[in-house]
matplotlib code that plots the C-alpha trace (Angstrom):
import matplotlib.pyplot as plt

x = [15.7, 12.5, 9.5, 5.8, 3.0, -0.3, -3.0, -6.7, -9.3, -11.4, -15.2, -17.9, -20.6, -21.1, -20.7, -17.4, -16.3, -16.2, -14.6, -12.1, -11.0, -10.9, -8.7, -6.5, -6.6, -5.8, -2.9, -1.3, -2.4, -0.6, 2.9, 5.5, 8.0, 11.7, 10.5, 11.1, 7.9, 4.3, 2.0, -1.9, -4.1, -6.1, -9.5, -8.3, -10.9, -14.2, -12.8, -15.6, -18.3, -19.3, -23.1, -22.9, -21.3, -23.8, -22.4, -19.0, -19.3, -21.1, -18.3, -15.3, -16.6, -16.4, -13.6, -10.7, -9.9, -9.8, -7.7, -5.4, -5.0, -4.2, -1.2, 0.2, 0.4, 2.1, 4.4, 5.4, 5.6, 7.4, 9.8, 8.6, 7.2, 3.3, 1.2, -2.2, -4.9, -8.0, -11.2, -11.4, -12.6, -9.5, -11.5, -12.1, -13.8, -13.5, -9.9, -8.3, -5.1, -2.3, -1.3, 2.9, 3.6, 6.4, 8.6, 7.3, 3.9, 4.2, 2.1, 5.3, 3.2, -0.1, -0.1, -3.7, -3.8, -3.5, -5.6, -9.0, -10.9, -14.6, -16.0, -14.2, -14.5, -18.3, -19.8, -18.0, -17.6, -14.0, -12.0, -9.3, -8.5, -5.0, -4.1, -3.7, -1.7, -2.6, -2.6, -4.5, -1.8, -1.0, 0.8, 2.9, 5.0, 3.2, 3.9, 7.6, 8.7, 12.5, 11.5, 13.7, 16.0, 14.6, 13.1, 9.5, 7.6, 3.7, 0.8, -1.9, -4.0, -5.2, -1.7, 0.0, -1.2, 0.2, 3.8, 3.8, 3.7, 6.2, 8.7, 8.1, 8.9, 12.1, 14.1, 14.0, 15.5, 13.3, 14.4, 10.7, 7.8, 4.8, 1.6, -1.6, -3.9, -6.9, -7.0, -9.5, -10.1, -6.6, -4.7, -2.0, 0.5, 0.2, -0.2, 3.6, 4.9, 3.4, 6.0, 8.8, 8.8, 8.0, 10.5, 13.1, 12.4, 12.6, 15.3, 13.3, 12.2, 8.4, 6.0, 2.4, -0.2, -3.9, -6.9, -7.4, -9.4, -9.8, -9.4, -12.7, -13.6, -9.5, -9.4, -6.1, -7.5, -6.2, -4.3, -0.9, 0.7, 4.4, 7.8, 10.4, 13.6, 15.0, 16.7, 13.0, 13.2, 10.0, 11.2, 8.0, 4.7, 1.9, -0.5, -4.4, -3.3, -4.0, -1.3, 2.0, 4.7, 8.2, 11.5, 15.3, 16.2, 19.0, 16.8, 19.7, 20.9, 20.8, 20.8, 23.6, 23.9, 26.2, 25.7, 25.5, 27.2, 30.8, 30.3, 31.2, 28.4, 26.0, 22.7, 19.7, 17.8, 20.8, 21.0, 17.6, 17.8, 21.0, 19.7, 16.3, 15.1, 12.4, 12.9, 9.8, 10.0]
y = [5.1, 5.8, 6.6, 7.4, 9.5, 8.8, 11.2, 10.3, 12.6, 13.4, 11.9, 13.5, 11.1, 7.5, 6.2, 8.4, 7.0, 3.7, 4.3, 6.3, 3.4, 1.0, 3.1, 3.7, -0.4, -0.6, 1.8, -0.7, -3.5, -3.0, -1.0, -2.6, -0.2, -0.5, 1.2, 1.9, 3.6, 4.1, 6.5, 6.9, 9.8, 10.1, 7.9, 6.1, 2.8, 5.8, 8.6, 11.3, 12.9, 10.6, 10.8, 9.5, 7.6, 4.5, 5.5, 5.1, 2.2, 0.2, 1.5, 0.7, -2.7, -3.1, -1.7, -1.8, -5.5, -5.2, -1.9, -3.1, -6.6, -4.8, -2.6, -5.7, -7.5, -4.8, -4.0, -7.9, -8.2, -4.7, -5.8, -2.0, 0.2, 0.7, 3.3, 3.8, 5.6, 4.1, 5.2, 1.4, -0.2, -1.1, -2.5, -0.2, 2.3, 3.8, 5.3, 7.0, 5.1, 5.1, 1.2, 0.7, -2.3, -3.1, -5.5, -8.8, -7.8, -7.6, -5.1, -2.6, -0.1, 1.9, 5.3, 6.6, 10.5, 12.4, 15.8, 15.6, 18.1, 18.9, 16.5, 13.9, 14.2, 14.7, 14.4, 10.7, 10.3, 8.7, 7.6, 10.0, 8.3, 6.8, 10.4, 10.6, 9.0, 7.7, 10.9, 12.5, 14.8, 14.6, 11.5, 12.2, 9.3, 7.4, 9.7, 8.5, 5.0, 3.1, 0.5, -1.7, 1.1, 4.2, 6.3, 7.3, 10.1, 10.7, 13.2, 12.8, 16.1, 18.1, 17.0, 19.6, 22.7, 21.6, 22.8, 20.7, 17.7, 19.2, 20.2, 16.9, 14.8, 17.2, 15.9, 12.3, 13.0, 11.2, 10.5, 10.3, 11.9, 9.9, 12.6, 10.9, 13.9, 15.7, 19.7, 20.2, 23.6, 24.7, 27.2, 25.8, 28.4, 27.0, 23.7, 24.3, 26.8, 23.9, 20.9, 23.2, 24.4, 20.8, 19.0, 21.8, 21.8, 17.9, 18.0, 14.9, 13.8, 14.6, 12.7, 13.9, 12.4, 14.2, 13.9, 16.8, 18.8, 20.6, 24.5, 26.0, 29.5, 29.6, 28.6, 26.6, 24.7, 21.1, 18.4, 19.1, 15.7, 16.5, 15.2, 17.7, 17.4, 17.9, 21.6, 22.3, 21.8, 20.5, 18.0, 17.4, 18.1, 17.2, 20.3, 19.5, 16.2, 13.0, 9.4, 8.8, 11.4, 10.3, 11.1, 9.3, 10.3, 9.4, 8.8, 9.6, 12.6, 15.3, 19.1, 21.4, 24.9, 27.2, 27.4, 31.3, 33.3, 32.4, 29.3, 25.9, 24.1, 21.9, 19.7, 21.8, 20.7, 21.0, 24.7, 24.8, 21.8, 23.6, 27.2, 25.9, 27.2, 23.6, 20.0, 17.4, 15.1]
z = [-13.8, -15.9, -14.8, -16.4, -15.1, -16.7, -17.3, -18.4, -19.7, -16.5, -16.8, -16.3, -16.2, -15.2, -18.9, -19.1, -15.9, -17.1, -20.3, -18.2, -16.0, -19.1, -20.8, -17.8, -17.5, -21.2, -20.8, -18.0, -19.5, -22.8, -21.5, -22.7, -21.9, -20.2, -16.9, -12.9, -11.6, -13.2, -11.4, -11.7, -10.8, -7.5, -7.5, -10.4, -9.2, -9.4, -11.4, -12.0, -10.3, -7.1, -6.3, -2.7, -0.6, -1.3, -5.2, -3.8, -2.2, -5.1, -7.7, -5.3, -4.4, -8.2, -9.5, -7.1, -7.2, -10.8, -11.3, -8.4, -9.6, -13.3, -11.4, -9.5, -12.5, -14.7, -11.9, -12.4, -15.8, -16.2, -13.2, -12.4, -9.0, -10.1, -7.8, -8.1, -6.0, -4.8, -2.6, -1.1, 2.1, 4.4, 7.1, 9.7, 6.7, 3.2, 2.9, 0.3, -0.6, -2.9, -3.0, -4.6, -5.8, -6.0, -9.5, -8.2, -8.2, -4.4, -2.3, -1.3, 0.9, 1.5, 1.9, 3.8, 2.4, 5.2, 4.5, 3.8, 2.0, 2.9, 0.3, 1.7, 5.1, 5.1, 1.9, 1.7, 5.4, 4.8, 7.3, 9.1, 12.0, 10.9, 10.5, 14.6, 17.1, 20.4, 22.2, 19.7, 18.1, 14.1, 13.2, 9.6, 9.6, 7.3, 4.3, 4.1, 3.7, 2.1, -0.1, -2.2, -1.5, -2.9, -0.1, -1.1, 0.1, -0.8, -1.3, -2.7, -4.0, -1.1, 0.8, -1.2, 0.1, 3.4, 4.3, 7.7, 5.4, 3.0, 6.0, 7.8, 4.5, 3.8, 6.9, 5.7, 2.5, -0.1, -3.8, -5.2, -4.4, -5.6, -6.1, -7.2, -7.9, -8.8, -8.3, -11.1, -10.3, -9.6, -11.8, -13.9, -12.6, -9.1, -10.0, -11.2, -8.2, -5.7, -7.4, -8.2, -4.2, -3.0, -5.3, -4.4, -0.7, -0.4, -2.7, -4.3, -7.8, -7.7, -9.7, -10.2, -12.0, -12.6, -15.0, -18.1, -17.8, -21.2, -21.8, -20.2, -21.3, -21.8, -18.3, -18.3, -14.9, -13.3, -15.1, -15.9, -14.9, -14.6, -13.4, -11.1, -10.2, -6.9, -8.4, -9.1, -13.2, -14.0, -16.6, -18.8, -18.1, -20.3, -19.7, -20.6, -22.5, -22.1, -22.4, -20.4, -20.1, -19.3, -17.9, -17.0, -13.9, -11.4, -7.9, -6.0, -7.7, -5.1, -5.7, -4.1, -3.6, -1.5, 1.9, 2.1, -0.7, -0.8, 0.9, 0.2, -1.7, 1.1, 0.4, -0.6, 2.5, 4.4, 3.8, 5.3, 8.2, 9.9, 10.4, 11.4, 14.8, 15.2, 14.6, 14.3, 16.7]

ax = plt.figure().add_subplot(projection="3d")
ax.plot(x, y, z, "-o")
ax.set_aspect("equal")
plt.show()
């Protein structure tokens, strides 16, 4: 199985913004490749600095039919999984979504990220309430789903930092981890510590897909799109550059290790489910 991550150079103006989404578009338009799964970064509809929400809402209303009517129809044309990540109205409020489509151009599943950060929750006043069940405790379950045979998890940006979520996704025993992105102003060193644990934990291909952010005062900050195994091998990652990176992996492909020393070998996650004290329920 191949699959692409794609990383733009991250805008920062309105004139930037634009160019950044055309280029993204141009980038899916144009692929031509023999591939399984495409990712995009976080906001990829209204990448950039957002004013307001009012800014939001104008550049959303705009751009997401376009951008998710470009990923449908390379996911058909490329027979191929496509995710992207939008800021888009879903009805009952502006959510931040990753949309998968899936190789008939098919809408496969939505994923609603589940932690908001402060800028999100107020500045944009986005919608949380999906994140809840009906007697008001955390609901995860929407972070895991088997499509087409491949069992996806998801987590978008702020999701990472978030063992819970991590922990909750291990027990279902995903083969790829899609992780749209932006962390601008995370180090590089724990952008790379965060997918080697989560890909290693989940024992999961991890796919993550950001915007560069340039050197800064030799500031190696953000980007750093990159592809994990489930061992935790980062495979490639493209540091502050910009394009597709790419890797051939086998989704199903499983990492095992003893189960204590001189043990017989077990499941990674095994090693960890059968000597936990807790189960989610």
């Amino acid at each position: 199985m191949k699959i692409m991550s794609l990383q733009p150079k991250y805008p920062t103006s309105v004139e930037a913004s634009e160019e950044c989404l055309k280029y993204m578009l141009d980038k899916l338009n144009k692929l031509d490749e023999d591939v399984d799964l495409v990712v995009l970064p976080e906001y990829a509809n209204v990448p950039g600095p957002i004013a307001s929400r009012e800014d939001l809402n104008e550049r959303s209303a705009r751009n997401t039919p376009i951008l998710l009517k470009a990923a449908s129809d390379a996911a058909k044309r490329l027979n191929s999984f496509v995710a992207v990540n939008v800021a888009c109205d879903e009805g009952s409020g502006m959510r931040n979504t990753t949309y998968l489509y899936r190789g008939d151009g098919s809408l496969a599943y939505r994923y609603f990220k589940l932690h908001l950060p402060y800028s999100e929750k107020v500045e944009l006043a986005l919608d949380q309430s999906y994140a809840f069940g009906a007697d008001g405790k955390p609901d995860l379950s929407g972070c895991v789903a088997e499509i087409d045979g491949i069992r996806f998890g998801f987590l978008t940006c702020y999701d990472m930092y978030f063992n819970e979520q991590i922990e909750y996704m291990a027990d279902f025993q995903p083969d790829i981890i899609v992780y749209a992105s932006y962390q601008r102003g995370e180090r590089s060193d724990i952008l790379r510590s965060q997918i080697k644990l989560c890909s290693m934990r989940c024992n999961s291909h991890v796919v993550r897909s950001s915007y560069s952010m340039g050197l800064k005062n030799g500031a190696d900050n953000g980007a750093h799109s990159m592809i994990a195994s489930p061992e935790g091998q980062i495979l490639c990652d493209i540091g502050q550059g910009t394009g597709f990176i790419t890797a051939e992996i086998e989704p199903k492909w499983k990492y095992y290790r003893s189960n204590g020393f001189g043990q017989p070998d077990v499941l990674n996650d095994m090693f960890i489910r059968e000597g936990r004290l807790y189960n989610f329920e």
